[in-house]
C-alpha angles and dihedrals in degrees: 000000000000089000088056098046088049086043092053087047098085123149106275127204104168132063149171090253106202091052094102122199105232117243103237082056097054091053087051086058095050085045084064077052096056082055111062127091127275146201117269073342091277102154090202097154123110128183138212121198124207131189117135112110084237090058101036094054083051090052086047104053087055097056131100109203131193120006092192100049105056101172091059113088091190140274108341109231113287092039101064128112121277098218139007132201113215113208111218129186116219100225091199089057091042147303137247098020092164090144091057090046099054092045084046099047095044094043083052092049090042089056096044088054089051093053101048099268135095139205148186129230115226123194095155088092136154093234102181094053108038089061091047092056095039095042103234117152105245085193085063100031141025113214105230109176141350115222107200119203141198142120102286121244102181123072120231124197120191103222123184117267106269120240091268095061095239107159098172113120110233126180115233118228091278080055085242099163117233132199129197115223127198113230117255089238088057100048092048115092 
């Protein structure tokens, strides 16, 4: 059950936008996210929602979407995401917590995927900017990563790696998303 669930939990860029997450759903993912370990126990991980349609478009205009499709500029109006978490790192509590933002991220995806939604992780942010325009103290926090949420429109297939290596996701002409996958014998070591 847990392989599916992992299987299920693929990166997502397109959405049906007006299905909103309720809020009360979005704190009980945070509150997965409470949950995870953390270094030295730190809990130094803060998080900003975000799910208004003023606050997401502001999300949006800082994001950088898709590295390996560079004629796509992101998801068109109408297929964005409904809702975005913004880990944050409370720089009085601790710094460079990239290993608690990557168990937190995935346990939160995980949790969207379980619940019916899906979600991308951006790291790709206009940092600057996007704490200017949502008002967060970069003296006080560093924005690490933007989750962004929403019931997923487009379909994504995991595929093997191709004889040439290639590992760089592409969309076909139907903009079904595909995902090369090592094999187990060749990650193993």
């Amino acid at each position: 059950m847990l392989k599916d669930l992992v299987a299920r939990c693929r990166s997502y860029r397109r959405f049906y936008e007006e299905e909103k997450i309720p809020a009360e759903t979005l704190r009980e993912l945070v509150d997965l996210a409470r949950m995870t370990a953390s270094t030295a126990n730190s809990q130094a991980l803060k998080f900003r929602i975000c799910s208004t349609d003023e606050e997401n478009e502001r999300v949006f205009g800082t994001l950088k979407w898709a590295g390996a499709l560079p004629d796509w500029d992101g998801p068109v109006k109408g297929e964005r995401p409904s809702a975005y978490l913004i880990i944050l790192c409370d720089l009085a509590l601790g710094k460079n917590k990239l290993q608690d933002d990557g168990i937190t991220a995935q346990t939160i995806m995980l949790g969207a995927v379980e619940m019916g939604y899906g979600g991308c992780m951006l790291g790709n942010v206009e940092r600057k900017r996007l704490a200017e325009l949502l008002d967060i103290d970069t003296a006080k926090y560093s924005i690490d990563l933007v989750l962004a949420l929403g019931k997923p429109k487009e379909k994504v297939v995991v595929v093997p790696v191709g004889a040439d290596g290639d590992v760089r996701y592409y969309r076909d002409a139907e903009q079904v998303h595909y995902v090369p996958k090592r094999s187990l014998d060749e990650i193993i070591l």
